[in-house]
GUPARO-253545 format. One line per field, with one value per residue: x, y, z of N, C-alpha, C in turn; residue in three letters; residue number from 1. Coordinates in nm, 3 decimals. Example, Ala and Ser with C-alpha at 12.3 -4.5 7.8 and 13.67 -1.06 7.14 Angstrom:
2
nc1 c(1.319/1.285)
nc2 c(-0.569/-0.225)
nc3 c(0.780/0.708)
cac1 c(1.230/1.367)
cac2 c(-0.450/-0.106)
cac3 c(0.780/0.714)
cc1 c(1.320/1.290)
cc2 c(-0.330/0.003)
cc3 c(0.780/0.787)
rest c(Ala/Ser)
nr c(1/2)
This chain:
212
nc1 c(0.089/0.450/0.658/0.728/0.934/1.290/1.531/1.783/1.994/2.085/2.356/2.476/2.744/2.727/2.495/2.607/2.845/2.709/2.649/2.796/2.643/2.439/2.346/2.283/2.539/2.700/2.491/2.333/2.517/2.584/2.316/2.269/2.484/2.410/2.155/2.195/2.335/2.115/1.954/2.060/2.101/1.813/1.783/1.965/1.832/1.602/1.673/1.777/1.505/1.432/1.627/1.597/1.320/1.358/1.495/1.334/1.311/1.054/0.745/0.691/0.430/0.138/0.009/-0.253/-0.244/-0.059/-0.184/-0.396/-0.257/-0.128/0.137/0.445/0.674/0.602/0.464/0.613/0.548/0.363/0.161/0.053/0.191/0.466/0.421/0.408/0.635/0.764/0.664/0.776/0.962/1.166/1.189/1.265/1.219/1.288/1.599/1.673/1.564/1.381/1.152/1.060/0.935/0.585/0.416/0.116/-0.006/0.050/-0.111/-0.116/-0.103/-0.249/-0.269/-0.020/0.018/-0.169/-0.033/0.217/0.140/-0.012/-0.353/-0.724/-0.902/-1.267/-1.486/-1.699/-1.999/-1.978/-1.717/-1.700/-1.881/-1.713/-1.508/-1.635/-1.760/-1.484/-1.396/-1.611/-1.515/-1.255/-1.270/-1.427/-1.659/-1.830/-1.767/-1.493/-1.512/-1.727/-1.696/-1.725/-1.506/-1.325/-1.294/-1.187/-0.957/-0.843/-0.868/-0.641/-0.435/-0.403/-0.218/-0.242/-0.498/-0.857/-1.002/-1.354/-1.454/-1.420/-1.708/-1.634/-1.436/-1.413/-1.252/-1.007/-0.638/-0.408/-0.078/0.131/0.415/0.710/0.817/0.892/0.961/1.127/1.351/1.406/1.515/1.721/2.025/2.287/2.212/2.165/2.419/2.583/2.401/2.458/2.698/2.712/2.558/2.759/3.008/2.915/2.851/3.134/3.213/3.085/3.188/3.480/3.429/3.325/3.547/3.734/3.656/3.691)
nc2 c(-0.386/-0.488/-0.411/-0.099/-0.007/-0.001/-0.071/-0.091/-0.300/-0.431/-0.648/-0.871/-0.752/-0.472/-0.352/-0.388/-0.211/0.016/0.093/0.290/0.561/0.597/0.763/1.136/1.413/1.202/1.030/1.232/1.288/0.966/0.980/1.196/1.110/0.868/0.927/1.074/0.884/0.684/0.844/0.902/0.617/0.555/0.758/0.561/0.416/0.489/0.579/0.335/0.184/0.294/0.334/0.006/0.031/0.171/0.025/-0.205/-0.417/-0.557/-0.783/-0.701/-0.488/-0.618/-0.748/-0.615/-0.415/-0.216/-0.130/0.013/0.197/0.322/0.242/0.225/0.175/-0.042/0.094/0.328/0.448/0.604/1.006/0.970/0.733/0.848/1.051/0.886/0.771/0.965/0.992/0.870/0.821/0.881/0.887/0.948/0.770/0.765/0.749/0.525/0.424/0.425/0.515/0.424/0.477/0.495/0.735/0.758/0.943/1.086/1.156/0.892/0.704/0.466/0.362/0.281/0.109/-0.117/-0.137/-0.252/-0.510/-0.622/-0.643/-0.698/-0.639/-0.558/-0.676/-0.446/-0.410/-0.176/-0.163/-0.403/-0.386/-0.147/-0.275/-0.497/-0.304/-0.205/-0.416/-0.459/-0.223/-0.289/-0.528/-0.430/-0.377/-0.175/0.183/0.353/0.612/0.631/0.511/0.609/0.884/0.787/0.520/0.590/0.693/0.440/0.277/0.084/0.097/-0.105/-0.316/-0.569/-0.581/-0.535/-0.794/-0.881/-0.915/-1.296/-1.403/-1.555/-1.369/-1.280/-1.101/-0.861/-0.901/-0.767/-0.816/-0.832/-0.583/-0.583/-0.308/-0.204/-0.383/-0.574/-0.407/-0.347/-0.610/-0.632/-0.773/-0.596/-0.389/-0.366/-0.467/-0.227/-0.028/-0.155/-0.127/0.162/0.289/0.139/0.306/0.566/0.449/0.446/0.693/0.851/0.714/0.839/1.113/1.118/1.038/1.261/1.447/1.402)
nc3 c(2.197/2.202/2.548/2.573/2.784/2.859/3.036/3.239/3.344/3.627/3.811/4.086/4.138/4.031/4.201/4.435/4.404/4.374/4.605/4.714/4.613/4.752/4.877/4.970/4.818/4.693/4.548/4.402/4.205/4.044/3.960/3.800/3.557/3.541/3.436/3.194/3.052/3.012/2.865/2.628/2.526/2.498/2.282/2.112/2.053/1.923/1.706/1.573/1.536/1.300/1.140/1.074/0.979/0.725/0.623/0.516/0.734/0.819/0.744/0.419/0.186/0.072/-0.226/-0.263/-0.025/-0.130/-0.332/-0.229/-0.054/-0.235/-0.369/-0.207/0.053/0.344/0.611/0.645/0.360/0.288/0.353/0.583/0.720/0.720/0.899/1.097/1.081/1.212/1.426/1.611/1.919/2.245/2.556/2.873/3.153/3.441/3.626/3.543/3.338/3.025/2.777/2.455/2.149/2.033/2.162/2.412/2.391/2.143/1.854/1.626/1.800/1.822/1.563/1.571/1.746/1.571/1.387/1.489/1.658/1.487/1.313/1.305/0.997/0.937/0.732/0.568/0.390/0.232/0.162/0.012/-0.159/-0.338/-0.423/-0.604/-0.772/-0.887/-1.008/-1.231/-1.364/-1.387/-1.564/-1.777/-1.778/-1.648/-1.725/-1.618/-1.519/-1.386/-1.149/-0.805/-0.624/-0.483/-0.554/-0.840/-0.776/-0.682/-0.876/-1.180/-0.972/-0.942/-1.114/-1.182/-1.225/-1.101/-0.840/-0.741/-0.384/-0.208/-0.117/0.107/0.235/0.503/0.664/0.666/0.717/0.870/0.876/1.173/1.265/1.427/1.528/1.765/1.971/1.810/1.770/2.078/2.126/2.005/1.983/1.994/2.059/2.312/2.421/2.297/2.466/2.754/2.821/2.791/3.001/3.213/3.149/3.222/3.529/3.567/3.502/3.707/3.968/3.943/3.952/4.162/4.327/4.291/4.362/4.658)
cac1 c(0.225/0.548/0.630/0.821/1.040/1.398/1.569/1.885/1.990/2.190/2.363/2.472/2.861/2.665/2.432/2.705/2.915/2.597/2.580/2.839/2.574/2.304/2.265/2.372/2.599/2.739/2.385/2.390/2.664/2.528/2.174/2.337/2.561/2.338/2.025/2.300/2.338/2.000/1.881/2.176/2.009/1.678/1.830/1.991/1.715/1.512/1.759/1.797/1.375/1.377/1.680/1.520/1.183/1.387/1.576/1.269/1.289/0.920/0.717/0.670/0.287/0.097/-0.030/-0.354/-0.221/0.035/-0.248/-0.482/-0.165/-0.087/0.233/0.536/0.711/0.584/0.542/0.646/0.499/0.231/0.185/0.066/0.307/0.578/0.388/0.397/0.789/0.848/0.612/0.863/1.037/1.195/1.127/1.306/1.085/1.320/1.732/1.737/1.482/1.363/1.007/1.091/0.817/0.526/0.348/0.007/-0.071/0.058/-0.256/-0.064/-0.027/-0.364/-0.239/0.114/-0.039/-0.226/0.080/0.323/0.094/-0.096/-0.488/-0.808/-0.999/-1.379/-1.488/-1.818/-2.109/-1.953/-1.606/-1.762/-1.915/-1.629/-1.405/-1.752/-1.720/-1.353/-1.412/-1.651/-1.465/-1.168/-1.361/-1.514/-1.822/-1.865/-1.722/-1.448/-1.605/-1.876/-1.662/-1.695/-1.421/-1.203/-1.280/-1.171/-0.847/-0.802/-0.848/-0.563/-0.317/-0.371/-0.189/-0.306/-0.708/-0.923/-1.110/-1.460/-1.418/-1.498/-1.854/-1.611/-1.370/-1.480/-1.180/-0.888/-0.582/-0.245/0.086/0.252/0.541/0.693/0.951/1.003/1.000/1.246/1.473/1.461/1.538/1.846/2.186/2.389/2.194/2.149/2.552/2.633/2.365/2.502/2.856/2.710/2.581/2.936/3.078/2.810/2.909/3.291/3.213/3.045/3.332/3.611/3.380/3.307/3.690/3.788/3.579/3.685)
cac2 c(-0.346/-0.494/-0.307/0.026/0.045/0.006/-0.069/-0.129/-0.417/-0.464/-0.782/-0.860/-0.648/-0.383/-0.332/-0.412/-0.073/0.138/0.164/0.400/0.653/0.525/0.933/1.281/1.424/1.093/1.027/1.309/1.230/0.885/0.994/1.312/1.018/0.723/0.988/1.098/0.792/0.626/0.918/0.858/0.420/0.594/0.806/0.489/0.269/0.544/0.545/0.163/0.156/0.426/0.257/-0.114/0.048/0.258/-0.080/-0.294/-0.547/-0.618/-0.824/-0.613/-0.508/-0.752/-0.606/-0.532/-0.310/-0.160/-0.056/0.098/0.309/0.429/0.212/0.290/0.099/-0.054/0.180/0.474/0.502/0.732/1.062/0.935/0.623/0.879/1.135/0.768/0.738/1.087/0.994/0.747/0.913/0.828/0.950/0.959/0.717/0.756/0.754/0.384/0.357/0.489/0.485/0.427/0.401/0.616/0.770/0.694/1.095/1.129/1.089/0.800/0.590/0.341/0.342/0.220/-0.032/-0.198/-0.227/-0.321/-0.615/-0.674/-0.592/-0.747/-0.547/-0.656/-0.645/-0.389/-0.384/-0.088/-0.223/-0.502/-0.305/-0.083/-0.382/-0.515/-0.169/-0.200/-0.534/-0.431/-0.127/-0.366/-0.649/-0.340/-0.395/-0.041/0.272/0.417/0.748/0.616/0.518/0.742/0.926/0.661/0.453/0.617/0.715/0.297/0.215/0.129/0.091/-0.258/-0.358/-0.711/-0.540/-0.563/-0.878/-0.883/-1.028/-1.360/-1.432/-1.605/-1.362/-1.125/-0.985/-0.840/-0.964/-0.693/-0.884/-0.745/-0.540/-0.548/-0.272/-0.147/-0.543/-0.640/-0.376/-0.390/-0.704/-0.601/-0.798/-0.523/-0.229/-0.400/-0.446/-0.095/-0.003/-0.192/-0.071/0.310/0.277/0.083/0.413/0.691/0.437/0.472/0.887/0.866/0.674/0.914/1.249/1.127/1.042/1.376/1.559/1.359)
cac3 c(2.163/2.308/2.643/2.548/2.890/2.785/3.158/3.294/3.418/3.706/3.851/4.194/4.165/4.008/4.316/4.567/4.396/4.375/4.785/4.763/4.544/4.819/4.971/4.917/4.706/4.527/4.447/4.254/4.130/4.017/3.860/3.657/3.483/3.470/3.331/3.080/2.964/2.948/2.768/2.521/2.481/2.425/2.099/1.989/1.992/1.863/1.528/1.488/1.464/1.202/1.057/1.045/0.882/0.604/0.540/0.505/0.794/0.818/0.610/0.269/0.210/-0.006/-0.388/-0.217/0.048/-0.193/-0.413/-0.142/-0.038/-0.385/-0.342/-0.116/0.172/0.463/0.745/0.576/0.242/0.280/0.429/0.728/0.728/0.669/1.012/1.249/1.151/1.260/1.541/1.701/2.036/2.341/2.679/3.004/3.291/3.570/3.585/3.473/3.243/2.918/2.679/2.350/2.106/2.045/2.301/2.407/2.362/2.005/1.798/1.567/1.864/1.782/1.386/1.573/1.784/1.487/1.288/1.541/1.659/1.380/1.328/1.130/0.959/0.942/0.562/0.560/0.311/0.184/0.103/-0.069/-0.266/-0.393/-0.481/-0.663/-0.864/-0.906/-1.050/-1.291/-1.439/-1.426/-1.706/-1.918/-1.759/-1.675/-1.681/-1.464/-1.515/-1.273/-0.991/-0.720/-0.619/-0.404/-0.646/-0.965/-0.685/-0.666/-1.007/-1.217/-0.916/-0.934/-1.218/-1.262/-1.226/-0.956/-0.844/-0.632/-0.277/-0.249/-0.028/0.232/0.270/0.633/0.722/0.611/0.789/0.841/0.951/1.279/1.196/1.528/1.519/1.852/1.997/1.740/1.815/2.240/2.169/1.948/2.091/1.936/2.075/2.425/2.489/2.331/2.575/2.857/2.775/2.794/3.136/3.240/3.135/3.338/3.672/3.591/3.489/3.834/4.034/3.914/3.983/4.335/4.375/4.272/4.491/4.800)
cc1 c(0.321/0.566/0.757/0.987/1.182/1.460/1.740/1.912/2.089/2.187/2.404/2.569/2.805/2.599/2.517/2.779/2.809/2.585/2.661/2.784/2.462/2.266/2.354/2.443/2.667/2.600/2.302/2.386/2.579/2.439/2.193/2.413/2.455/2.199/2.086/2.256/2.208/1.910/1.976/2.086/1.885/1.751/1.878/1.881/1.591/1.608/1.748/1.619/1.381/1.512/1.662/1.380/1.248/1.486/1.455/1.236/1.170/0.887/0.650/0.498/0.217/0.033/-0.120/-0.333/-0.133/-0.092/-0.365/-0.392/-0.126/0.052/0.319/0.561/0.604/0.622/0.554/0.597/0.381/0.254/0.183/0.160/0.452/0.597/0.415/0.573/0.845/0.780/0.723/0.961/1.106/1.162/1.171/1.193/1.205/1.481/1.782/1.702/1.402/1.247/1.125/0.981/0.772/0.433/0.224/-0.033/-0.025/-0.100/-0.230/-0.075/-0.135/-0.307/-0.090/0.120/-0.109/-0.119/0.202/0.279/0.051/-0.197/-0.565/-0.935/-1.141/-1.402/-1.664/-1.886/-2.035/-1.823/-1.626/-1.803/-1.840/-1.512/-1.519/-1.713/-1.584/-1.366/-1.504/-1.582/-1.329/-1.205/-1.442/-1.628/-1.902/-1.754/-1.615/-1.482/-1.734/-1.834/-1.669/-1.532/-1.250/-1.181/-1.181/-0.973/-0.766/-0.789/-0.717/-0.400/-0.243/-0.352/-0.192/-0.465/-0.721/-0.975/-1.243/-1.398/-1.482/-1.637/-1.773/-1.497/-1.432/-1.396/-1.061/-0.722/-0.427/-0.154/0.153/0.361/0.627/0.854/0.960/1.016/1.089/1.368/1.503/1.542/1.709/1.940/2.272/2.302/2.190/2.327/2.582/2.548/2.419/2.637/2.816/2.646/2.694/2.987/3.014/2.867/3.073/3.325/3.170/3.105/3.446/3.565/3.359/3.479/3.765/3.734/3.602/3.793)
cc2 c(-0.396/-0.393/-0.179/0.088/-0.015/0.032/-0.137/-0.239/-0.417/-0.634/-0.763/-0.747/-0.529/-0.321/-0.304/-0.252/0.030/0.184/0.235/0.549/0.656/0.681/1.038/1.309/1.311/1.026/1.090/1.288/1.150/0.888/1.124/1.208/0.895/0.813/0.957/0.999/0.684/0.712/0.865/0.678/0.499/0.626/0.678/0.415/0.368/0.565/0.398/0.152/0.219/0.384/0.114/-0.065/0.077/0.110/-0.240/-0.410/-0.620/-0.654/-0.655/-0.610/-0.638/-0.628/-0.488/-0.441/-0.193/-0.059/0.083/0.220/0.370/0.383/0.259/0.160/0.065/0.068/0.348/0.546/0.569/0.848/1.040/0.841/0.697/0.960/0.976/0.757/0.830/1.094/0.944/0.862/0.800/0.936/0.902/0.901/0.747/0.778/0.648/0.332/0.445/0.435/0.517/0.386/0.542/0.663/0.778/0.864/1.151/1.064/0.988/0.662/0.460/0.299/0.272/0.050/-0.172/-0.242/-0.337/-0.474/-0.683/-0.645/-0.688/-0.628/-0.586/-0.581/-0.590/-0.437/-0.307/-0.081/-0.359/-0.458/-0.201/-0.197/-0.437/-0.425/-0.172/-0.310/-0.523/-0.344/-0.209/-0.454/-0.525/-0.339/-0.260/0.085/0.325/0.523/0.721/0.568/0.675/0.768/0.864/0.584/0.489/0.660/0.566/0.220/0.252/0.133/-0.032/-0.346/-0.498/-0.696/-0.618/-0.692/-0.862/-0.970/-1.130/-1.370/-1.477/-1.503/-1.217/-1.073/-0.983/-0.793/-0.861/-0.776/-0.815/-0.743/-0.479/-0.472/-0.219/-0.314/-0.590/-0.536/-0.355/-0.517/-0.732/-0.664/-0.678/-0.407/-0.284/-0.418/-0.336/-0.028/-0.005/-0.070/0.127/0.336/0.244/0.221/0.493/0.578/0.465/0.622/0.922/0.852/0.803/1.069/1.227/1.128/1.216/1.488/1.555/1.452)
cc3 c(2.271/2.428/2.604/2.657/2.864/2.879/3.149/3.416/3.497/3.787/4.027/4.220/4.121/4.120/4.412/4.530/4.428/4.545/4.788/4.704/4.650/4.888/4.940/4.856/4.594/4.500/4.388/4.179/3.985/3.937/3.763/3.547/3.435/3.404/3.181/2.923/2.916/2.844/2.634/2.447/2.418/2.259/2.021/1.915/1.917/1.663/1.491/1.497/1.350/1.078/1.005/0.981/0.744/0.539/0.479/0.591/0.873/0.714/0.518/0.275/0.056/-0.117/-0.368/-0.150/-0.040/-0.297/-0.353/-0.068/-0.138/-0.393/-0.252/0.004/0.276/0.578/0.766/0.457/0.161/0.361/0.606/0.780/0.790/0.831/1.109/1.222/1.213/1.399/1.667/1.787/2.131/2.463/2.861/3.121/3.420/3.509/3.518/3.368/3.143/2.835/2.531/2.284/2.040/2.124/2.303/2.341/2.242/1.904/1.649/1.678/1.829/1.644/1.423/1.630/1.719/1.429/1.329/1.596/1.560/1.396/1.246/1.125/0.930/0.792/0.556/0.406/0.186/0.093/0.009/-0.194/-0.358/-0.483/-0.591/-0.793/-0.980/-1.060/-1.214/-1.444/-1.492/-1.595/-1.779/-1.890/-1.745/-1.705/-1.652/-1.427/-1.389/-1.188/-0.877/-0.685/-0.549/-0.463/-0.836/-0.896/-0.710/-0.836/-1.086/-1.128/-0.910/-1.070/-1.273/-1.258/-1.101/-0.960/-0.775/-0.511/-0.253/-0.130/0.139/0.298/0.373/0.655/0.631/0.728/0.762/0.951/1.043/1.195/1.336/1.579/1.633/1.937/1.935/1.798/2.011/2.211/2.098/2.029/2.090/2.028/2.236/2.498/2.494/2.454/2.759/2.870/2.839/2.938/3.257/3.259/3.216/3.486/3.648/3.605/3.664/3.939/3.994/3.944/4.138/4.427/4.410/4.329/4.657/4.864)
rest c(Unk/Unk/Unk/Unk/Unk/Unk/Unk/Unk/Unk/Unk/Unk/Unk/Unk/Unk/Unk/Unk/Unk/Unk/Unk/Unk/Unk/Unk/Unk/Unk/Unk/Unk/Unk/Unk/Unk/Unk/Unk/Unk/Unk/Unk/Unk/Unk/Unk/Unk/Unk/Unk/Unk/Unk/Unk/Unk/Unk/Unk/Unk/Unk/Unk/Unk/Unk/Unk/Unk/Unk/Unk/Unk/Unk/Unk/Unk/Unk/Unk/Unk/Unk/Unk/Unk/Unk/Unk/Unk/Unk/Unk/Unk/Unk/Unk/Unk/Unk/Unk/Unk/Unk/Unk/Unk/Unk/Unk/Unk/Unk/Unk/Unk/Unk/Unk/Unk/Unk/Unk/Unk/Unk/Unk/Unk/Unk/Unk/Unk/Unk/Unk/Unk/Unk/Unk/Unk/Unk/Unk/Unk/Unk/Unk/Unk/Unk/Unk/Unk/Unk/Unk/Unk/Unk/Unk/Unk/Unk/Unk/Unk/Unk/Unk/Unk/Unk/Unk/Unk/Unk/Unk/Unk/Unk/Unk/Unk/Unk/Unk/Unk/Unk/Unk/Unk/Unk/Unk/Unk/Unk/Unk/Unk/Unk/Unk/Unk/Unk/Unk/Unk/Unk/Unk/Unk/Unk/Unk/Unk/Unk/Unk/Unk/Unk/Unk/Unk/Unk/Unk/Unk/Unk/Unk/Unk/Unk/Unk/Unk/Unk/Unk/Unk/Unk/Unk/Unk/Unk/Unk/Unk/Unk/Unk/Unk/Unk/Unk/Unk/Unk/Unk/Unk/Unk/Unk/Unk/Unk/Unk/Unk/Unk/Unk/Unk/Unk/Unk/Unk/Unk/Unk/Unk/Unk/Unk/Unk/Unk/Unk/Unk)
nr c(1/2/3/4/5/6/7/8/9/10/11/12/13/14/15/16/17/18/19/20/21/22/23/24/25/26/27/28/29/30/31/32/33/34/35/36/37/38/39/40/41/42/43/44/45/46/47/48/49/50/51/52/53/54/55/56/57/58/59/60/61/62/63/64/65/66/67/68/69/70/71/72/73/74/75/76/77/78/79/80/81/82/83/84/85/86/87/88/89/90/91/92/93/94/95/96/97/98/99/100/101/102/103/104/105/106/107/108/109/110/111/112/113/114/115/116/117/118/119/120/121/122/123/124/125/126/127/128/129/130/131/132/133/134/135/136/137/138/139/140/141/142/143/144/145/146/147/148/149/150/151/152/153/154/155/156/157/158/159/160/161/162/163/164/165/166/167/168/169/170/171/172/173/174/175/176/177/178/179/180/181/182/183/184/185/186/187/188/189/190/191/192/193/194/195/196/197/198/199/200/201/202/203/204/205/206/207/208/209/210/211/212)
């Protein structure tokens, strides 16, 4: 997974003002205002992921995945899909810098890491054999009454019928969907960002003034 830390960047005039926060009360001052406001970047960037999933801007799932979810969005369109978007947080690392993401200690975070990179799935015996099944009941060959229970769950979702997999195919291949990397990398959320730090050193300048 992209790296989650969500930092503030300072340039050289940036640095050069900050030595007057450099000890005691105006650096304070300084880290009550610049927390403020990096907590503030976290919340956004924690809305613009949760607004880029609910708008679609990953690839779409393919028929097959659509059918093994019972249809529904990317991301979101299952219960659990629906528990990893409500997973997504942010999280205070220091006064400058902020986790955005989901956290290694939410028990979604492996199911976030697969999607946001991408994953392959290795194609068992067992899955072979259910698509096999599928395939069958699909062409009239048997049944559906005699699928087992995942099966008789899967049948029918796939409205052009099932096929068997072919002999060559071992894995099954999910497309990174790389939503907290796409949005760090946001232009738009990285100026208002900027911009909202700008403001916590100017809130910071005018509280140290007014105390002098």
């Amino acid at each position: 997974m992209a790296k989650n830390e969500f930092k503030m960047k300072k340039d050289a005039g940036w640095k050069k003002m900050e030595r007057l926060f450099a000890s005691g009360e105006n650096k304070a001052v300084y880290a009550k205002h610049i927390k403020r406001a990096t907590q503030l970047n976290g919340k956004m960037a924690e809305a613009l992921i949760r607004n880029e999933i609910k708008n679609e801007a990953f690839a779409k799932n393919a028929p097959l995945t659509s059918a093994l979810k019972g249809g529904g969005k990317p991301l979101i369109g299952t219960s659990a899909g629906a528990q990893l978007f409500q997973s997504i947080t942010s999280k205070a690392i220091d006064d400058e810098s902020v986790f955005v993401g989901v956290l290694k200690t939410n028990s979604f975070y492996n199911v976030a890491r697969s999607i946001h990179n991408g994953t392959v799935i290795a194609v068992t015996p067992a899955m072979r054999g259910l698509f096999f099944m599928l395939w069958l009941a699909s062409t009239g060959q048997m049944s559906p009454s005699e699928l087992s229970k995942r099966g008789q769950e899967l049948y029918g979702q796939m409205s052009t019928g099932w096929l068997p997999l072919k002999a060559s195919t071992k894995n099954i291949v999910i497309p990174p969907r790389p939503f907290i990397e796409q949005t760090i990398n946001n232009a738009g959320l990285q100026k208002k960002s900027e911009n909202n730090w700008k403001q916590a050193l100017e809130a910071a300048f005018r509280e140290v003034a007014t105390n002098k």
